[in-house]
Backbone bond lengths (Angstrom), bond angles and torsions (degrees), N, CA, C in turn:
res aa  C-N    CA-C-N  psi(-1)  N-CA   C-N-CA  omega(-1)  CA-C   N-CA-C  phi
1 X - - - 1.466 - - 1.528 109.87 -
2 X 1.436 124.36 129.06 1.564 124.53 -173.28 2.020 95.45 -97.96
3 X 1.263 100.33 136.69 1.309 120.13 -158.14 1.942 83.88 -107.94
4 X 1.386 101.80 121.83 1.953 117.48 -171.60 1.620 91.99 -135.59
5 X 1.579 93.40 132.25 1.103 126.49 152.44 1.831 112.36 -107.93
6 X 1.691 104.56 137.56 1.448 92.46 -177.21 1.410 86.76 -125.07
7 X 1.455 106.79 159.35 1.407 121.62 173.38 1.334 116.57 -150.43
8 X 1.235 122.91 115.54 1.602 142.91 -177.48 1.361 104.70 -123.50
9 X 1.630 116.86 165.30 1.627 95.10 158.37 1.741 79.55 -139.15
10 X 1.675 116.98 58.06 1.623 101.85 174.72 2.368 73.26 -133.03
11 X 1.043 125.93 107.73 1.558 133.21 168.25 1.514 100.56 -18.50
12 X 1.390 110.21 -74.00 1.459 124.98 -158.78 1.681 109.40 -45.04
13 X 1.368 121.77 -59.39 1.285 165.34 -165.21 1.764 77.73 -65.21
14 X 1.507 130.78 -90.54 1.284 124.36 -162.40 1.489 108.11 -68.18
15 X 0.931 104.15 -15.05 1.836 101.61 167.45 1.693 122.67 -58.27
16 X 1.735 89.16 -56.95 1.213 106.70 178.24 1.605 115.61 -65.67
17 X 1.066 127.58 -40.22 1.611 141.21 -153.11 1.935 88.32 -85.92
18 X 1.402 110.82 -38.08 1.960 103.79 -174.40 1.382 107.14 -84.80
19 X 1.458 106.96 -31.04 1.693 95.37 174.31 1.624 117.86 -58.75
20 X 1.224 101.88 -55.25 1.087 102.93 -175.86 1.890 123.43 -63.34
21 X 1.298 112.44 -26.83 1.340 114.37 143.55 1.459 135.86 -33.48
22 X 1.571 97.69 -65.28 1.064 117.57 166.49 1.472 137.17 -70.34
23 X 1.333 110.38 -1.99 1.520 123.42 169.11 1.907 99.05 -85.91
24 X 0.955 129.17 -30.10 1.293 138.94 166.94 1.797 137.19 -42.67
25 X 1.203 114.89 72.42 1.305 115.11 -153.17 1.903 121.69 -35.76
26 X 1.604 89.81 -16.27 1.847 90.91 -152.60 2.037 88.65 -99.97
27 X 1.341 117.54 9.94 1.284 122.27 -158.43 1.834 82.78 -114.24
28 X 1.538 99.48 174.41 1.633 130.95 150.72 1.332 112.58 -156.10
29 X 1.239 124.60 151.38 1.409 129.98 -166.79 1.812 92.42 -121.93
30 X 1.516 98.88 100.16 1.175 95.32 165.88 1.844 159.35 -112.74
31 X 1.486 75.86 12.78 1.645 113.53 146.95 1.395 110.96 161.53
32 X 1.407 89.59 -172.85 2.134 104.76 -158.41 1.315 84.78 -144.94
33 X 1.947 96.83 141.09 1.196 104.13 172.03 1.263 105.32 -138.83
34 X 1.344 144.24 161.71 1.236 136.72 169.13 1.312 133.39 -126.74
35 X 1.836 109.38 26.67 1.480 99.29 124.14 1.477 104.97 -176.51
36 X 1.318 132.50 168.52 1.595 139.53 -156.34 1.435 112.96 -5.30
37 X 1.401 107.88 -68.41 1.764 127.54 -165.09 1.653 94.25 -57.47
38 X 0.701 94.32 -60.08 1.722 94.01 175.48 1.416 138.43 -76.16
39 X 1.320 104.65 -3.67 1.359 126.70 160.85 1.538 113.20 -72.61
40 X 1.754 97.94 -63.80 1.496 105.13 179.40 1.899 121.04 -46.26
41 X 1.476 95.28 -43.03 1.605 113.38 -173.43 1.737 91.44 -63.16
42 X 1.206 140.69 -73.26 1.511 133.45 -155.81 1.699 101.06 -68.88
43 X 1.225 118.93 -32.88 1.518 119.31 166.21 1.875 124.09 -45.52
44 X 1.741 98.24 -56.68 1.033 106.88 168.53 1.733 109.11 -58.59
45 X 0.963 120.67 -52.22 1.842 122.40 -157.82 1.123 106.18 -66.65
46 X 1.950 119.17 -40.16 1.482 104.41 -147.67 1.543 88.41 -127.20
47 X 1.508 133.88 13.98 1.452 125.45 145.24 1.599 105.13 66.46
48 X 1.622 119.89 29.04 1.545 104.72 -168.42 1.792 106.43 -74.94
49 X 1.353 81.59 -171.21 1.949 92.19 -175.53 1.370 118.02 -81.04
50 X 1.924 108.23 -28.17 1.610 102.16 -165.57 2.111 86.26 -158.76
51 X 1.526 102.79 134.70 1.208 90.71 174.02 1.688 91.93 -112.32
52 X 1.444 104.10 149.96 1.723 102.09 173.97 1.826 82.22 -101.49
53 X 1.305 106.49 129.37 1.793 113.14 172.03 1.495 107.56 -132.48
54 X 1.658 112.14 133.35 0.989 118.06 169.65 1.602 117.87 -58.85
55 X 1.349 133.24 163.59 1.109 118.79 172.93 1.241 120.54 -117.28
56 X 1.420 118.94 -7.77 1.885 120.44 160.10 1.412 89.65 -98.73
57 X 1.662 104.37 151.80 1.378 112.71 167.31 1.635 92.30 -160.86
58 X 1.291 122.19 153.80 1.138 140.11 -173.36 1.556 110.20 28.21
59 X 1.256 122.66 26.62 1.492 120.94 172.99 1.570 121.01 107.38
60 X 1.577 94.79 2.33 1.652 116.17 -170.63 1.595 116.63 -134.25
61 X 1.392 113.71 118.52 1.359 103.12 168.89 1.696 124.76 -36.88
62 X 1.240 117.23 44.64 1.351 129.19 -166.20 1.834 111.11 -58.41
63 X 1.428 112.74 -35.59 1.269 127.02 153.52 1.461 130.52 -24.50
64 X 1.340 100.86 -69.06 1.553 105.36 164.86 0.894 105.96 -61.79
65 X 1.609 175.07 -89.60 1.099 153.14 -95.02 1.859 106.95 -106.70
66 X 1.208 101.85 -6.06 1.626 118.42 154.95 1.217 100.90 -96.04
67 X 1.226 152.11 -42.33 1.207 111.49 156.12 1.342 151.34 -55.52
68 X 1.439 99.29 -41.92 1.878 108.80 164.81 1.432 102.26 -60.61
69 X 1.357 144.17 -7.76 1.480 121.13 174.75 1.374 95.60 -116.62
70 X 1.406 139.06 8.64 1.447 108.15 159.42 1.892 98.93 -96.90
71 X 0.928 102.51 -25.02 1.585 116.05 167.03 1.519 101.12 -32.96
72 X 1.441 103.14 -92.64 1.499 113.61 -167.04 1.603 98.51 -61.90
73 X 1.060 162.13 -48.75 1.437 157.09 -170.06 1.918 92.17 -66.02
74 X 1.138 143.81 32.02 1.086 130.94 -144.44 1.052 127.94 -49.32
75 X 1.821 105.64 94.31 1.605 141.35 -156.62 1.484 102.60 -97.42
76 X 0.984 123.58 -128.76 1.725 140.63 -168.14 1.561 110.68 -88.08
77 X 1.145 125.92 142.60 1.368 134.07 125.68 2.128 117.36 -1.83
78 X 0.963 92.59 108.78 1.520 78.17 176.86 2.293 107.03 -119.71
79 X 1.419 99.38 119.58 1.277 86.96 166.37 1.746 109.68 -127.68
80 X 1.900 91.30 125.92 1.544 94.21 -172.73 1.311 120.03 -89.05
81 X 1.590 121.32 159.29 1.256 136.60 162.70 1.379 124.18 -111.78
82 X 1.248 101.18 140.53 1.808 99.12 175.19 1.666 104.87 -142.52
83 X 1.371 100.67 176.08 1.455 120.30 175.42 1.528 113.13 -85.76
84 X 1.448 102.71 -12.20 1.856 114.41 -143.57 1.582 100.15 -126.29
85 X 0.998 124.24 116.38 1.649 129.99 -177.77 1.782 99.58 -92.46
86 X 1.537 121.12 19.78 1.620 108.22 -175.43 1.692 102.64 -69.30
87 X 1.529 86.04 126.41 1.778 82.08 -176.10 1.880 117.00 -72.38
88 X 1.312 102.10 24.73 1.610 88.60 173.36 2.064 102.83 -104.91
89 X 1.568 122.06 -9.53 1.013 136.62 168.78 1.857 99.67 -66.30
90 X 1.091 111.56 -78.97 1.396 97.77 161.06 1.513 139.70 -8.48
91 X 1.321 90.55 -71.64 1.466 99.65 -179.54 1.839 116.23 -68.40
92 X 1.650 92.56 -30.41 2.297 105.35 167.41 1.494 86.23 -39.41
93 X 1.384 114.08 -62.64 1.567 120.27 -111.72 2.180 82.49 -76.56
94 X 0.999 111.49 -44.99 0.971 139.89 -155.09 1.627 110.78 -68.68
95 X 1.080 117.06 -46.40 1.559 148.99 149.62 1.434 106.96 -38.06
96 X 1.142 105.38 -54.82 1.717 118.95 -164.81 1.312 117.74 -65.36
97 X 1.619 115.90 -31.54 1.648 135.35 -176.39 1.304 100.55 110.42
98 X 1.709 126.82 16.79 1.525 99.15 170.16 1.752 126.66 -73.22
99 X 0.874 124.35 179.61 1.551 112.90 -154.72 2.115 95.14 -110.17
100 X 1.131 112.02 -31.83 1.158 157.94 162.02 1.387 164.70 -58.02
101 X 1.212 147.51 127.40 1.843 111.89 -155.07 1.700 74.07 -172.34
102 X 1.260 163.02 159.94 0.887 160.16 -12.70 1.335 156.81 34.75
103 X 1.460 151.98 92.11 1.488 134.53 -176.64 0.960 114.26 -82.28
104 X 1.372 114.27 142.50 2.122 112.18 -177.65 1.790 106.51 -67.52
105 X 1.300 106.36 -8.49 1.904 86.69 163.03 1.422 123.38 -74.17
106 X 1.223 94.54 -15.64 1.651 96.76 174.61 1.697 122.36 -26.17
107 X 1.219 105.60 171.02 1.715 85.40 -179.51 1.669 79.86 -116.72
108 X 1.579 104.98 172.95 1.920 108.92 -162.87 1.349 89.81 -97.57
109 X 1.199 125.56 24.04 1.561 127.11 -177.96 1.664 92.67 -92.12
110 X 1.357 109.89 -55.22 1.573 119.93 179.03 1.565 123.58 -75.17
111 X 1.611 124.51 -34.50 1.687 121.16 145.03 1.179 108.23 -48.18
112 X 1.266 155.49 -31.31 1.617 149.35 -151.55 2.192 87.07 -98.82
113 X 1.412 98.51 -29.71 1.581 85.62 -149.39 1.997 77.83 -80.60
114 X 1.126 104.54 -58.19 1.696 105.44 -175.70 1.571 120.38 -36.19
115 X 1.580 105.65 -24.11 1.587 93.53 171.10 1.195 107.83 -82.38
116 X 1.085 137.88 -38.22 1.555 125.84 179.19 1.426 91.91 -62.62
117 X 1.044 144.73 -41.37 1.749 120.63 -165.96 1.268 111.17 -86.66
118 X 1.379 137.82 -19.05 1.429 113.84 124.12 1.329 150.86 -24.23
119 X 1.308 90.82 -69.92 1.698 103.97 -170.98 1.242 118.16 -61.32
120 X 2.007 123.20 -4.70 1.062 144.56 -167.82 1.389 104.35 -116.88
121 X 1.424 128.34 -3.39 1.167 124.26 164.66 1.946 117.86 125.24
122 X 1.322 84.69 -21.61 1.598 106.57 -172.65 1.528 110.34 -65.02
123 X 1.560 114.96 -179.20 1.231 123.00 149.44 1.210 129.45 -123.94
124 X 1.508 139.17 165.13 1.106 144.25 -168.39 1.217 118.19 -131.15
125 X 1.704 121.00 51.90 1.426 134.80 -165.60 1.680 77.70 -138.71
126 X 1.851 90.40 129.85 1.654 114.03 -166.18 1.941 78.80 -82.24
127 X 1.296 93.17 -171.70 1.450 122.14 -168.85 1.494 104.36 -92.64
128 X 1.486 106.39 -35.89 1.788 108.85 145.57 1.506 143.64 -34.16
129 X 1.600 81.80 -52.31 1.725 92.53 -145.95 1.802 87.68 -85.13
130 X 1.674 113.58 -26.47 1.658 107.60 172.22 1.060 106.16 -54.47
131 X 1.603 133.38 -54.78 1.256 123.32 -153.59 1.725 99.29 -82.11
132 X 1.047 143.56 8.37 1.208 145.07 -160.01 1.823 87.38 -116.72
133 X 1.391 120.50 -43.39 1.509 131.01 162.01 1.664 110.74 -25.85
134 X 1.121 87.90 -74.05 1.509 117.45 -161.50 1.904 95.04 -57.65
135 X 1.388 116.69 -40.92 1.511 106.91 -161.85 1.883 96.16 -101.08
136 X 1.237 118.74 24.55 1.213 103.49 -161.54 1.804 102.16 -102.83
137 X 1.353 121.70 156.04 1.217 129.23 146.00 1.193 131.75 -19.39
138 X 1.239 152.64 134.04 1.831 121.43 179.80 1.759 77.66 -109.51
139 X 1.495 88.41 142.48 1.568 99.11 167.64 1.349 137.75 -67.86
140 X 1.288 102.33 177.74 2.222 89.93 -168.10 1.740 93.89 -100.12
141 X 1.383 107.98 151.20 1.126 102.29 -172.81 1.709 107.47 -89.04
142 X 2.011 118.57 171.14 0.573 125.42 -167.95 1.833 126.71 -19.88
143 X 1.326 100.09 -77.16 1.685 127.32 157.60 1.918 99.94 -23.50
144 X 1.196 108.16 -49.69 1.431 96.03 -152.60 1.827 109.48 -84.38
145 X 1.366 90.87 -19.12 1.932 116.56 -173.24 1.339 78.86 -71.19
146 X 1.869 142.34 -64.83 1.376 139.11 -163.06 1.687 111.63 -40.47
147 X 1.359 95.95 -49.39 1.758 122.00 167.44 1.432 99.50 -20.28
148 X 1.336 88.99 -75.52 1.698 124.32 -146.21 1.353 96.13 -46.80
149 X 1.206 109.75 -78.78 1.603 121.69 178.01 1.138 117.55 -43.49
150 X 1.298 138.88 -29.68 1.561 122.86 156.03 1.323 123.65 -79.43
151 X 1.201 119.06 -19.11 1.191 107.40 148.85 1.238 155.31 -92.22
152 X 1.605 109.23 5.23 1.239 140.92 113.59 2.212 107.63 -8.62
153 X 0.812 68.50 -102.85 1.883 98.95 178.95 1.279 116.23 -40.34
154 X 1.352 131.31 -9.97 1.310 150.18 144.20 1.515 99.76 115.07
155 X 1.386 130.42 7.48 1.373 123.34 -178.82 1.469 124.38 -41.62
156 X 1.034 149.96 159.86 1.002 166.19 129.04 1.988 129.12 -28.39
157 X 0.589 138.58 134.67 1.447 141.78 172.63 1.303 118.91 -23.08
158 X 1.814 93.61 -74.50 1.116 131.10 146.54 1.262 136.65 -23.47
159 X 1.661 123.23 -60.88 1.812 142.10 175.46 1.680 95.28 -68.15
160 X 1.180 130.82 -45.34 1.524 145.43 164.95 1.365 111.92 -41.53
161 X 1.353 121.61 -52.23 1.350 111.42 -154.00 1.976 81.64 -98.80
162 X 1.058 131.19 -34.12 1.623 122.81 162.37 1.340 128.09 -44.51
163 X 1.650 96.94 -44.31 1.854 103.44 -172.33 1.521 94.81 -70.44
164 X 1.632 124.58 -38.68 1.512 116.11 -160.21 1.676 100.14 -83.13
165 X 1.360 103.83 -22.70 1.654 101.49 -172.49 1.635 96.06 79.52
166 X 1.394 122.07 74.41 1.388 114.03 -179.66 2.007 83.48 -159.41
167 X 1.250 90.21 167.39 1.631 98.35 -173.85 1.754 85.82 -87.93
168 X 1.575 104.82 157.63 1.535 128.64 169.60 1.400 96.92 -41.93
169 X 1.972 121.06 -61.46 1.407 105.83 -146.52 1.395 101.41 -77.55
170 X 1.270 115.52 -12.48 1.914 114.27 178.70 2.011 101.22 -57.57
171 X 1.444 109.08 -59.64 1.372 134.02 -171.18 2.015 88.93 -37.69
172 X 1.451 104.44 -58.73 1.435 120.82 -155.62 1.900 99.15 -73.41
173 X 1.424 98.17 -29.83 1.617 90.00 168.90 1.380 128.70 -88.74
174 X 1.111 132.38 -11.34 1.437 153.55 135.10 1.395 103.41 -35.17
175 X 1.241 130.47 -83.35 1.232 126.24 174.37 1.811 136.17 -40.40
176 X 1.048 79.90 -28.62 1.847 88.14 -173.50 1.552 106.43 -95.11
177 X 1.342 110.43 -20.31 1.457 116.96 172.79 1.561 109.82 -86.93
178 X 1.849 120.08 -43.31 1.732 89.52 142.82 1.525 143.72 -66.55
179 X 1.002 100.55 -34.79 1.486 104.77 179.68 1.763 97.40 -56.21
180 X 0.924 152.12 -18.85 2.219 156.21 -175.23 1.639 65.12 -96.60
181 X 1.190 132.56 -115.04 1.399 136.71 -127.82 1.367 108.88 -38.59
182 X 1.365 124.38 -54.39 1.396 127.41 -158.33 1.630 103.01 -87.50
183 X 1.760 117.60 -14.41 1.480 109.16 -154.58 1.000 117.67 47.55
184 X 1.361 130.54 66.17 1.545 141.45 143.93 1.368 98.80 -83.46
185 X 1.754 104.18 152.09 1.509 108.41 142.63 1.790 129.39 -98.31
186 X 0.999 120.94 14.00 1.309 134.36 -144.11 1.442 134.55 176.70
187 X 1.170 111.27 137.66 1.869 115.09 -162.32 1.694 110.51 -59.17
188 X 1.828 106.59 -27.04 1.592 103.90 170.02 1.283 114.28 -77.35
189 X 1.654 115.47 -42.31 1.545 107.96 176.82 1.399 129.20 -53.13
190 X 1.779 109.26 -19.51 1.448 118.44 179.95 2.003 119.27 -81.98
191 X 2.115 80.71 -16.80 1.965 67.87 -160.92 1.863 71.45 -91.77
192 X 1.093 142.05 -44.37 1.836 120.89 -156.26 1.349 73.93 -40.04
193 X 1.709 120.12 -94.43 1.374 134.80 -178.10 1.758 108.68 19.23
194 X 1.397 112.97 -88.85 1.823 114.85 151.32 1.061 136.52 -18.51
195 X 1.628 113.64 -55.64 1.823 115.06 -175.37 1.896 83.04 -69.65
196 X 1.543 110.94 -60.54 1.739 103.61 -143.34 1.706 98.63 -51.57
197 X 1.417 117.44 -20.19 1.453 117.83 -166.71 1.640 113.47 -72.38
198 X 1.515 84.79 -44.33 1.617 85.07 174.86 1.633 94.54 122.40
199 X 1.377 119.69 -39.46 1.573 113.91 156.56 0.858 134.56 6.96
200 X 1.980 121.68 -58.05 1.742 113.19 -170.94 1.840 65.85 -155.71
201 X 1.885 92.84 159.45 1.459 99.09 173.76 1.551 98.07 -104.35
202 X 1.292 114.66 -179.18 1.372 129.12 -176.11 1.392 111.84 -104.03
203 X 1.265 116.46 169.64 1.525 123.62 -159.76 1.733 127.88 -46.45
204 X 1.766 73.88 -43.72 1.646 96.98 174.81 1.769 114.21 -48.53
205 X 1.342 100.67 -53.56 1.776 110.95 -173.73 1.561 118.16 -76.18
């Protein structure tokens, strides 16, 4: 029996994704959480085999960072889902040790089939989504996404390195190390760069 933890933070979506788990004779659904803190907590307690985890949650790749800690605690199988095909999520997810990569259009005929090909050793990254791996962006890490979004928002260097509580030249080395990675010239070319990536959302979202 493969022991599943599910984690969404949209109800409908984790409703749908455990039933159908759970209609599955060779499965158990052994809890749902809907979002990181509570992911991590039923991970830690109930030791399952494979968590299926969304990877946006409350407006934050919150996903990945349950993965890097069941990762490094070396916990479960993780196969992720998202709403968002940006191929630098991919390549997070992928980086991280998930086994896995999924789109929530999927039909739950094919999440049901991917946990068994996990839990058996396999992976569940299409022939796409590798080569989409291979050509993708690598994402900015936590610290640098905080960046992002204020400068997004038109902050200042300065208002940035206050809101994070970090000195200017930290703020200014963050920056210059994206601006080399991504080849930007400039704090606007870096945040489009961000929204089109999928990095930070925009005001509207």
């Amino acid at each position: 029996m493969i022991r599943v933890v599910v984690v969404d933070d949209h109800p409908a979506t984790l409703d749908a994704v455990a039933r159908a788990l759970a209609g599955d004779p060779g499965i158990e659904v052994v809890g749902q959480a809907r979002d990181g803190e509570g992911a991590d907590s039923l991970i830690a307690g109930l030791a399952p085999d494979v968590v299926v985890c969304d990877i946006q949650m409350g407006g934050e790749a919150a996903g990945l960072r349950v993965l890097e800690h069941g990762v490094a605690a070396d916990g479960p199988i993780f196969l992720m889902l998202s709403a968002y095909d940006y191929p630098s999520l991919f390549r997070a997810a992928f980086e991280r040790g998930a086994a896995g990569y999924l789109l929530k259009t999927s039909e739950l005929a094919e999440i049901v089939a991917a946990v068994h090909t996990v839990a058996a050793g396999g992976t569940a990254f299409s022939a796409a989504s590798m080569r989409i791996i291979r050509q993708a962006l690598r994402r900015p890490s936590d610290r640098e996404v905080e960046v992002l979004i204020l400068v997004a928002s038109g902050a200042t260097n300065e208002e940035i390195a206050e809101r994070l509580v970090l000195s200017l030249k930290t703020i200014e080395s963050h920056l210059r190390r994206m601006f080399d990675r991504y080849v930007v010239m400039n704090r606007t070319e870096l945040a489009v760069l961000s929204l089109r990536e999928g990095w930070i959302t925009g005001p509207s979202t």
